[in-house]
Every structure is written in structure tokens, then in C-alpha cells.
Biopython code that builds the backbone (N, CA, C, O; Angstrom):
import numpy as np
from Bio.PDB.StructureBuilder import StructureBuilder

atoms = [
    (1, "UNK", "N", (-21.525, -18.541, -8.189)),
    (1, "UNK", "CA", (-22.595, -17.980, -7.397)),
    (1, "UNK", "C", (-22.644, -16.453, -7.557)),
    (1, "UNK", "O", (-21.585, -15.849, -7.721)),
    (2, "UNK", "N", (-23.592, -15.920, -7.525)),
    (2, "UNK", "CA", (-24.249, -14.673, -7.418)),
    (2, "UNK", "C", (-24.982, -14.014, -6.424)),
    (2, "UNK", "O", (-25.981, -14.553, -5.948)),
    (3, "UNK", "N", (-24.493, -12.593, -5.948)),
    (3, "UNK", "CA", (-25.403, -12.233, -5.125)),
    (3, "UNK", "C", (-24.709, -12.405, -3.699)),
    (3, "UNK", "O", (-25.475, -12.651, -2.767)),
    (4, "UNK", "N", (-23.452, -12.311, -3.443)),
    (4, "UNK", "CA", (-22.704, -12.593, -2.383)),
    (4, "UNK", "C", (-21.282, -11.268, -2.606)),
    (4, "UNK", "O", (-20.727, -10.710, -3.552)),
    (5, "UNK", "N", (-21.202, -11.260, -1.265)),
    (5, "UNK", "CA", (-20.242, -9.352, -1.055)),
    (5, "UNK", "C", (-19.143, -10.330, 0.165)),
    (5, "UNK", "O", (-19.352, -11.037, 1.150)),
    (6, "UNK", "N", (-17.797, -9.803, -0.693)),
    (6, "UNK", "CA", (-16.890, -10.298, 0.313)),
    (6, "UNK", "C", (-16.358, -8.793, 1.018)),
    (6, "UNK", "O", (-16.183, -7.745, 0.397)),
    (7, "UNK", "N", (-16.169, -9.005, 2.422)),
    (7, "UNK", "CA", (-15.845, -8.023, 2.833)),
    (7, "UNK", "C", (-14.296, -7.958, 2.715)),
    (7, "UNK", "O", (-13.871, -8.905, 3.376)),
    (8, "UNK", "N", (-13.339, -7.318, 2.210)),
    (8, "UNK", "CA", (-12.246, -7.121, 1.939)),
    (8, "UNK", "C", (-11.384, -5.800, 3.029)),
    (8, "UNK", "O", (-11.202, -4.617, 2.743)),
    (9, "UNK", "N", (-11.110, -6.312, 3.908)),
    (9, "UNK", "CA", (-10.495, -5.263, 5.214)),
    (9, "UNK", "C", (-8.966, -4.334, 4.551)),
    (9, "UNK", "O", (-8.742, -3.137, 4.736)),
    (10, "UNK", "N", (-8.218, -5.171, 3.882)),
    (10, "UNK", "CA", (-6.730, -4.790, 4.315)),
    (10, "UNK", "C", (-6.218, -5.825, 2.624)),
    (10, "UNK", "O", (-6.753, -6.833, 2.162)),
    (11, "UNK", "N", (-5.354, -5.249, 2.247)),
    (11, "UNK", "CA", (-4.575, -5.621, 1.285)),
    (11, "UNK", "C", (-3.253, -5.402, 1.324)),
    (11, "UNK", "O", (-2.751, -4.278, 1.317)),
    (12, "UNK", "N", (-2.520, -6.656, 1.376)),
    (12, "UNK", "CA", (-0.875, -6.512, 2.103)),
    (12, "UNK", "C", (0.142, -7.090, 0.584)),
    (12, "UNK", "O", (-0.133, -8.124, -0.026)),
    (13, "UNK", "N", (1.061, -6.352, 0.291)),
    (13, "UNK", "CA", (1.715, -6.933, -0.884)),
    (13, "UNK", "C", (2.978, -7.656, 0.076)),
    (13, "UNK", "O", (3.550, -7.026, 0.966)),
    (14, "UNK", "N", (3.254, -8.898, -0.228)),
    (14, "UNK", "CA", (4.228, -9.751, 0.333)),
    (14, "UNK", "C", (5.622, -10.243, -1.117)),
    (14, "UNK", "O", (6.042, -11.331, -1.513)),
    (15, "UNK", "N", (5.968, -8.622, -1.550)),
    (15, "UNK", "CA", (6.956, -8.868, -2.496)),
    (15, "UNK", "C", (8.172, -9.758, -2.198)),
    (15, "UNK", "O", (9.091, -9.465, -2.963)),
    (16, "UNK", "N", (8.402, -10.477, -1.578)),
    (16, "UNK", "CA", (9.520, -11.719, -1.435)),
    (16, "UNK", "C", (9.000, -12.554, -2.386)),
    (16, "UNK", "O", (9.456, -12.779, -3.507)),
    (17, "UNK", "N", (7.596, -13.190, -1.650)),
    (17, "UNK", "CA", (6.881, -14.229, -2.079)),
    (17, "UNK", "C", (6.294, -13.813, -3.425)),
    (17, "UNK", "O", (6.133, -14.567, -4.385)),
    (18, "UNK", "N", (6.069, -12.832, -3.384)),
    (18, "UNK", "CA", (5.276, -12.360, -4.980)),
    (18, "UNK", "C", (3.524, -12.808, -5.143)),
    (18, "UNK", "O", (2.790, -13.200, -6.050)),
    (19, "UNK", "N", (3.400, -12.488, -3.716)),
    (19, "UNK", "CA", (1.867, -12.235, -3.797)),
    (19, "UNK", "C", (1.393, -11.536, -3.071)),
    (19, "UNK", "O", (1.912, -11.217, -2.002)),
    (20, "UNK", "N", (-0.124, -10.984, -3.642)),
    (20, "UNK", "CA", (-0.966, -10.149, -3.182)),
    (20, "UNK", "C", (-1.688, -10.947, -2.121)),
    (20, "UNK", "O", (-2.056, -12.102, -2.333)),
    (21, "UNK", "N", (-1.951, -10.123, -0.620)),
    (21, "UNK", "CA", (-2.512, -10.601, 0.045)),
    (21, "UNK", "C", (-4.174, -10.387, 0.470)),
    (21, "UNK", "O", (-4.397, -9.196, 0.688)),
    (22, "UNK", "N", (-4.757, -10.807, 0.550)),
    (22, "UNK", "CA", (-5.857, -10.030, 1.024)),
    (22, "UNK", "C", (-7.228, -10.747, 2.241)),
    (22, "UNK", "O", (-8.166, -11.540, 2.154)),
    (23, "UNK", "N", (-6.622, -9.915, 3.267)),
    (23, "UNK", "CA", (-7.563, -10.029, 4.342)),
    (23, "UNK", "C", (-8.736, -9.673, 4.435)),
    (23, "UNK", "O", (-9.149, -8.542, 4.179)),
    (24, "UNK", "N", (-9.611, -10.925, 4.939)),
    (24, "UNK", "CA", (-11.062, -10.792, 4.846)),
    (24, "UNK", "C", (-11.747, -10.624, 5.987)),
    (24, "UNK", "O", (-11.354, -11.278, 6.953)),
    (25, "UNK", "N", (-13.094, -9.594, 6.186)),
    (25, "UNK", "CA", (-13.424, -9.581, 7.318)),
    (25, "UNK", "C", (-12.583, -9.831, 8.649)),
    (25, "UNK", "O", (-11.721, -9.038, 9.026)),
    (26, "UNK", "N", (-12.968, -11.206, 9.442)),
    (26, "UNK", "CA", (-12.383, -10.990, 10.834)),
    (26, "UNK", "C", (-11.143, -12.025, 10.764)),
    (26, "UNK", "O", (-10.706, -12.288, 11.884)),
    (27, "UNK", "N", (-10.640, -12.513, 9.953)),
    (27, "UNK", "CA", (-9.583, -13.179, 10.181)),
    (27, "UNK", "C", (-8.433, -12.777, 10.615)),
    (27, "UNK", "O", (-8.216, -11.589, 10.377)),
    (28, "UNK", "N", (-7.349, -13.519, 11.345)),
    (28, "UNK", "CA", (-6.474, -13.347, 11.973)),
    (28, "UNK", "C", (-4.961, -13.552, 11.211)),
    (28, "UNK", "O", (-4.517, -14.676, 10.975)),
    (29, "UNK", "N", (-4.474, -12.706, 10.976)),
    (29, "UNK", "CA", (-3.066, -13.869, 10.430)),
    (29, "UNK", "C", (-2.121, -14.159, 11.163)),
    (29, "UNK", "O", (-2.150, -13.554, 12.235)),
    (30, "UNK", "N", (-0.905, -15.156, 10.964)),
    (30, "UNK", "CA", (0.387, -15.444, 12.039)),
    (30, "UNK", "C", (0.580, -14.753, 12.203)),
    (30, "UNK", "O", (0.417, -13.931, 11.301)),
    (31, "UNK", "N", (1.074, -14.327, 13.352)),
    (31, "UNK", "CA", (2.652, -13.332, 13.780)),
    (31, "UNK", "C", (3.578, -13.853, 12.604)),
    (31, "UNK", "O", (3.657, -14.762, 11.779)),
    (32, "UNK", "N", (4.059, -13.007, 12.928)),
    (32, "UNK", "CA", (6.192, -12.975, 12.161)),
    (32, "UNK", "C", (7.080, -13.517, 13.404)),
    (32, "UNK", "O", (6.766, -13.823, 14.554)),
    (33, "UNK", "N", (8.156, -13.512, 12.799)),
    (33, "UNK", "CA", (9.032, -13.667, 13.920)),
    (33, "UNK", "C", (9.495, -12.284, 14.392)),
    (33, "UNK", "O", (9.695, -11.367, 13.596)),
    (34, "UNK", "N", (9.728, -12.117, 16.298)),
    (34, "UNK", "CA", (10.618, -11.251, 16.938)),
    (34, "UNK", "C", (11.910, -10.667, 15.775)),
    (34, "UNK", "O", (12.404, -11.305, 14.845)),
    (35, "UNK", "N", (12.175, -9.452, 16.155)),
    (35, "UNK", "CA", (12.939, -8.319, 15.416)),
    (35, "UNK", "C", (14.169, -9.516, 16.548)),
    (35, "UNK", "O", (15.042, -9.988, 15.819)),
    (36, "UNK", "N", (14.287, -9.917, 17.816)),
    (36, "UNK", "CA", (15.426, -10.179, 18.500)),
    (36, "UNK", "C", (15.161, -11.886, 18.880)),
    (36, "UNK", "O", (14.254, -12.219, 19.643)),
    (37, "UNK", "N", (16.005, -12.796, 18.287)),
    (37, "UNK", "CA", (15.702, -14.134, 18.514)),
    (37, "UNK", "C", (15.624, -14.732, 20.090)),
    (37, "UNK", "O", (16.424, -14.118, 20.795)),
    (38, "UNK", "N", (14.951, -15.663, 20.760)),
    (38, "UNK", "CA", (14.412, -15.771, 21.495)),
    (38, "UNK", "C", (16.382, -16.348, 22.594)),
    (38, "UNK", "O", (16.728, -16.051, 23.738)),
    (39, "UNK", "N", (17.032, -17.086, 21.647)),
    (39, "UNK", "CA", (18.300, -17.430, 22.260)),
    (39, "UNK", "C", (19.025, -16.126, 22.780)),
    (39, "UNK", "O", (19.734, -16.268, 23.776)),
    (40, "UNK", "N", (18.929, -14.912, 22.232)),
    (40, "UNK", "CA", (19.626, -13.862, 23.101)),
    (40, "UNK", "C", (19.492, -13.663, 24.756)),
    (40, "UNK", "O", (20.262, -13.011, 25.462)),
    (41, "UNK", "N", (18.317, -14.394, 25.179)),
    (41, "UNK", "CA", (17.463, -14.066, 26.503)),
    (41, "UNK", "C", (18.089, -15.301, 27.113)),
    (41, "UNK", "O", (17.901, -15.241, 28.328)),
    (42, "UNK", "N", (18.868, -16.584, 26.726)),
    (42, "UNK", "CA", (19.432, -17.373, 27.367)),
    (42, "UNK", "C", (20.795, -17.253, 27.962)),
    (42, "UNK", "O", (21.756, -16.753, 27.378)),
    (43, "UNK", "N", (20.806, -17.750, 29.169)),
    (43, "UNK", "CA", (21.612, -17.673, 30.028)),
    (43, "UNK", "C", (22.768, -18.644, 30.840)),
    (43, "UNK", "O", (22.737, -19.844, 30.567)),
    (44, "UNK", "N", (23.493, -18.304, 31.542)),
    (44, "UNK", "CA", (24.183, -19.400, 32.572)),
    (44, "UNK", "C", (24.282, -18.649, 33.509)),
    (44, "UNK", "O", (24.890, -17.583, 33.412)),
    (45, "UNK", "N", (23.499, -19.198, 34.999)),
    (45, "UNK", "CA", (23.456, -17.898, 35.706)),
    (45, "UNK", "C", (25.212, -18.548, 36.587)),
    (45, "UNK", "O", (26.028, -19.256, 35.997)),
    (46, "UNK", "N", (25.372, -18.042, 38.056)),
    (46, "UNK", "CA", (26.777, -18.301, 38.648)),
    (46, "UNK", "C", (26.532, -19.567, 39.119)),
    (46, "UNK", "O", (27.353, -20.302, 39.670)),
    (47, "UNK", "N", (24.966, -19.882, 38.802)),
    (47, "UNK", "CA", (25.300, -21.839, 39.792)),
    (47, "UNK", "C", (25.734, -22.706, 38.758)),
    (47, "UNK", "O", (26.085, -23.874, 38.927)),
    (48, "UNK", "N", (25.696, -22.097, 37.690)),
    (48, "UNK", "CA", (26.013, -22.679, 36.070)),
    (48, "UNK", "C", (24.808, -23.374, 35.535)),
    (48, "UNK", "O", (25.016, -24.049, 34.527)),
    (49, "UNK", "N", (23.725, -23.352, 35.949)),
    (49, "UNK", "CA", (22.271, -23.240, 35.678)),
    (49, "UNK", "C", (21.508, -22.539, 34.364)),
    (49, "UNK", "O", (21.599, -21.323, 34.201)),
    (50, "UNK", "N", (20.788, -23.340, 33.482)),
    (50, "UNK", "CA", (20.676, -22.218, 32.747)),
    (50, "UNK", "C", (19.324, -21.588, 32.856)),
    (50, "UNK", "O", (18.503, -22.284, 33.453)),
    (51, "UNK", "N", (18.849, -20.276, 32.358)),
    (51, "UNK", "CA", (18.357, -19.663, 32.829)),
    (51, "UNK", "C", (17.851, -18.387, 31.574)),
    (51, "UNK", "O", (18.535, -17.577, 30.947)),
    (52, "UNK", "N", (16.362, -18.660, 31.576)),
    (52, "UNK", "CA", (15.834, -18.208, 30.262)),
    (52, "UNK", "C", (14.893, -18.642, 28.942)),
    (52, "UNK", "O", (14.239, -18.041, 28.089)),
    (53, "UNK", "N", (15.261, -20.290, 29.332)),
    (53, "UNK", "CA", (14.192, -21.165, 28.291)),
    (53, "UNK", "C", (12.574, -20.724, 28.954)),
    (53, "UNK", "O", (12.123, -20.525, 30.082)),
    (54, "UNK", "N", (11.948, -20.706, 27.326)),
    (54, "UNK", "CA", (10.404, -20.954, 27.558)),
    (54, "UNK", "C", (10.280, -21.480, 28.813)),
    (54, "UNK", "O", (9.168, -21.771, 29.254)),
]
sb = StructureBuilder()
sb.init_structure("model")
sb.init_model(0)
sb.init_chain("A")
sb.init_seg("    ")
for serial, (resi, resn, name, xyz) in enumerate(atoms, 1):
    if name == "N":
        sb.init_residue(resn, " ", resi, " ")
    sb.init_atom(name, np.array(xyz, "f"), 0.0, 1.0, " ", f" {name:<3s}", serial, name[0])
structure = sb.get_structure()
């Protein structure tokens, strides 16, 4: 096809994977994961209860 304009926002290089990324117009991408895993925030409080899950 001819006669069509992609709007191209943002270009992300993802050298692990070994590809070029490229974000279009309004799309969204995943999150990543937290810099601090979500198990650090779990607990046993003094009733021996735990304390901290989702």
C-alpha cells in the first residue's frame, strides 16, 4: 500500500534481545519489573500472621 504515514514516537534499542524497538503513535508498552522484588515487603508480624501479600 501507498500513501499511508506511520507515526513513529520513540525508538528503544533492547540490546539483550537484539532488537530495535519502535513505538507507534499511542501505544502503551509493559512495565518491567520493580528495581526491589515484591517478597522483600513480606512479613510475620508477632501473632505469627503473615503480613504483606497482594
Amino acid at each position: 500500500p501507498t500513501g499511508h504515514t506511520v507515526p513513529v514516537r520513540e525508538v528503544r534499542l533492547a540490546a539483550g534481545a537484539g532488537f530495535v524497538v519502535i513505538i507507534c503513535g499511542e501505544i502503551m508498552t509493559m512495565p518491567g519489573l520493580p528495581k526491589a522484588p515484591s517478597s522483600e515487603k513480606i512479613f510475620l508480624n508477632e501473632e505469627g500472621q503473615i503480613e504483606g501479600l497482594f
